[in-house]
N, C-alpha and C positions, 0 to 999 in steps of 0.2 A: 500479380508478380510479373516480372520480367525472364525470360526464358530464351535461349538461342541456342536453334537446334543442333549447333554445332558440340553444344554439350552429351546428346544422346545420339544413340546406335540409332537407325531405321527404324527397327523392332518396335522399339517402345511406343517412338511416335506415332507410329501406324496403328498399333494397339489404341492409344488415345483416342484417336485422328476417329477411327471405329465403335469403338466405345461412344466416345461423344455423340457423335451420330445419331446411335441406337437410341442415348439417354432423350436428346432434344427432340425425335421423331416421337417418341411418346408424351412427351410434353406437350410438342404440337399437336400431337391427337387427342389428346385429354385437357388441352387448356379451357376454360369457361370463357371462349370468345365475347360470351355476350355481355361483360364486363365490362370490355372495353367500348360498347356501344351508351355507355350512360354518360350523361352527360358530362364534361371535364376529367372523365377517368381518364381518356386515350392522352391529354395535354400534360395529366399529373405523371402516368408509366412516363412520355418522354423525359418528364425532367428528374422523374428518378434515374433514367439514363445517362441524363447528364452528368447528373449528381456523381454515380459511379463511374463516369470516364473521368472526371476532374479527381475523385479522390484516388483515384489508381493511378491516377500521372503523379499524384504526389509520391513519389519512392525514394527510397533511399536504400544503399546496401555496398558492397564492396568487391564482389564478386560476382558475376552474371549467376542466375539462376537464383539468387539468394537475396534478392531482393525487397525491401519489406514496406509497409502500405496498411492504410485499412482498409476493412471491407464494409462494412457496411448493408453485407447481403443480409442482417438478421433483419431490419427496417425492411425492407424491401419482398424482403419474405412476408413477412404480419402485413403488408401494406396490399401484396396483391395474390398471395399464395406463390407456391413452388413453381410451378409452371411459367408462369409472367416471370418470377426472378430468376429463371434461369432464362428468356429468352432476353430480358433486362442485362443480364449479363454478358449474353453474346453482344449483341448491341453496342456495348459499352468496350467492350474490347475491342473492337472496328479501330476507331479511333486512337485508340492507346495503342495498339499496333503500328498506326501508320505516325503518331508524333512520339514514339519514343525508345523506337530501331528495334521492338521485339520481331524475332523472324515468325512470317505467317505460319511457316510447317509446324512452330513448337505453342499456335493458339490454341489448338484441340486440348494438352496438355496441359497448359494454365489453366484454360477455362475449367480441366477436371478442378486442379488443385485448389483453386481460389472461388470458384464458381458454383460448382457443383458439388463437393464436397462437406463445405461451410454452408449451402442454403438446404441440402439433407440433412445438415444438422439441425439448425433450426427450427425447420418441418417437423422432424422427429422429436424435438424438444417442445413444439407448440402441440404437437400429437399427444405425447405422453402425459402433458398436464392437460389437457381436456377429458383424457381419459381417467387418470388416477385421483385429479385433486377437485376442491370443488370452486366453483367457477367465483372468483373470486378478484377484484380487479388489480390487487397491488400482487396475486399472484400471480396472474396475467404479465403486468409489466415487472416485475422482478426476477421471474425464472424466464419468462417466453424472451424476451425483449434483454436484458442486464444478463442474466445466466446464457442464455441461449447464445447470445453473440458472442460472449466469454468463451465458451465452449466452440463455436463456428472457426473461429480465430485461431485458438488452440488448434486444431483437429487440423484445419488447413496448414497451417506453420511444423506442428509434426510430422504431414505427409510429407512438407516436401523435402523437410531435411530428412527424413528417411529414406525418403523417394533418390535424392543424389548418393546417398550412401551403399546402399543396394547395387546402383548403378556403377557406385565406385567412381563417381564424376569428382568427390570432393572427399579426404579423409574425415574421421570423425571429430578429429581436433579441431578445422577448420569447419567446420558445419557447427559446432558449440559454440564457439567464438567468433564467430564473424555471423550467426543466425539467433541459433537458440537459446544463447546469452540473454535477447533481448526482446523474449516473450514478456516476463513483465511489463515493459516496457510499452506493449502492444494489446496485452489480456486486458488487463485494468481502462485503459483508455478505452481500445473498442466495445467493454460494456457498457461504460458512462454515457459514450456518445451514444449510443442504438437504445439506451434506457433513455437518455433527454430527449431523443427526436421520439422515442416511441409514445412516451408520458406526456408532450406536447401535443402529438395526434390526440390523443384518448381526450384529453382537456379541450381543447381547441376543435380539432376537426375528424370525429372519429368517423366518420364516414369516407377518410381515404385509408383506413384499415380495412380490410375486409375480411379479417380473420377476430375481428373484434365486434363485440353488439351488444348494446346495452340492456336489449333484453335480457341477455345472460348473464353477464356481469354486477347489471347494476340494481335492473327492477326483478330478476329470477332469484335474487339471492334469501 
């Protein structure tokens, strides 16, 4: 999403700014470096980078801060775990900051909303079916992958229109209609896409998931 911190108090951003911080410093200390030392892992993470700087320049919206897009962070979650997608993330927003006038002080803030928020979802949605259901492949891609993004998407687009209302940056009339009018719009799509790219992986190249194994899946069952 697009964000300019001229819509927020100091306060907030600095909170983010902090926050974020602490979130990414344990990621980098807990990521499974040794991932990215396998062969073509390190060239696949960059063009999932890429992937999410192009589809975040795609936006659309009519007031600063309300800006809408997909994410795509549930792919990219299944693809290399939390840690990777949220440093994927930062990454990705480099870029999208510098070609498309978002101000750097309100990156920490995006990156909660759109970044961190929706690829915890995921996590925790790929979590709770490993633990409650049984390992099952179209459960796999239907709840983790199709539900999970559903949900990632959701959970981002309510923070933020709540997150501007709280703040009192935008009335509630104007946050309905010109935002949250057009979750359908946005739910629906972003499962299809994060279920076709994810159900293409599993067929094709399940070995750039890394939250996926056949052992499990396909010959445990």
């Amino acid at each position: 999403m697009l964000l300019t911190a001229e819509l927020f108090t100091p306060a907030p951003l600095l909170f983010a700014a902090g926050g974020y911080a602490a979130i990414m410093w344990r990621a980098l200390r807990t990521a499974p470096w040794w991932q990215l030392y396998q062969p073509g892992r390190l060239s696949l993470f960059a063009m999932g980078v890429t992937g999410l700087a192009v589809l975040w320049s795609l936006n659309a919206g009519v007031s600063p801060g309300l800006s809408l897009h997909y994410l795509a962070v549930t792919t990219v979650t299944l693809m290399f775990g939390w840690q990777f997608a949220l440093l994927a993330v930062a990454f990705a927003l480099i870029p999208v900051t510098l070609f498309t006038g978002q101000d750097w002080a309100s990156l920490p803030l995006a990156a909660l909303l759109s970044g961190v928020l929706p690829v915890f979802v995921s996590y925790g949605v790929l979590r709770l079916v490993e633990r409650t259901l049984p390992p099952h492949p179209f459960i796999y891609l239907y709840l983790c992958a199709f539900a999970g993004a559903a949900l990632a998407i959701l959970a981002s687009m309510l923070a933020v229109g709540g997150l501007v209302y709280v703040l009192e940056v935008y009335p509630a009339g104007k946050i309905t209609s010109e935002y949250l009018v057009y979750l359908p719009l946005l739910v629906l799509p972003e499962a299809i896409l994060n279920g076709i790219m994810v159900t293409a992986m599993v067929m094709l190249k399940p070995q750039w998931l890394c939250t996926w194994s056949d052992e499990r899946y396909l010959h445990g069952r």
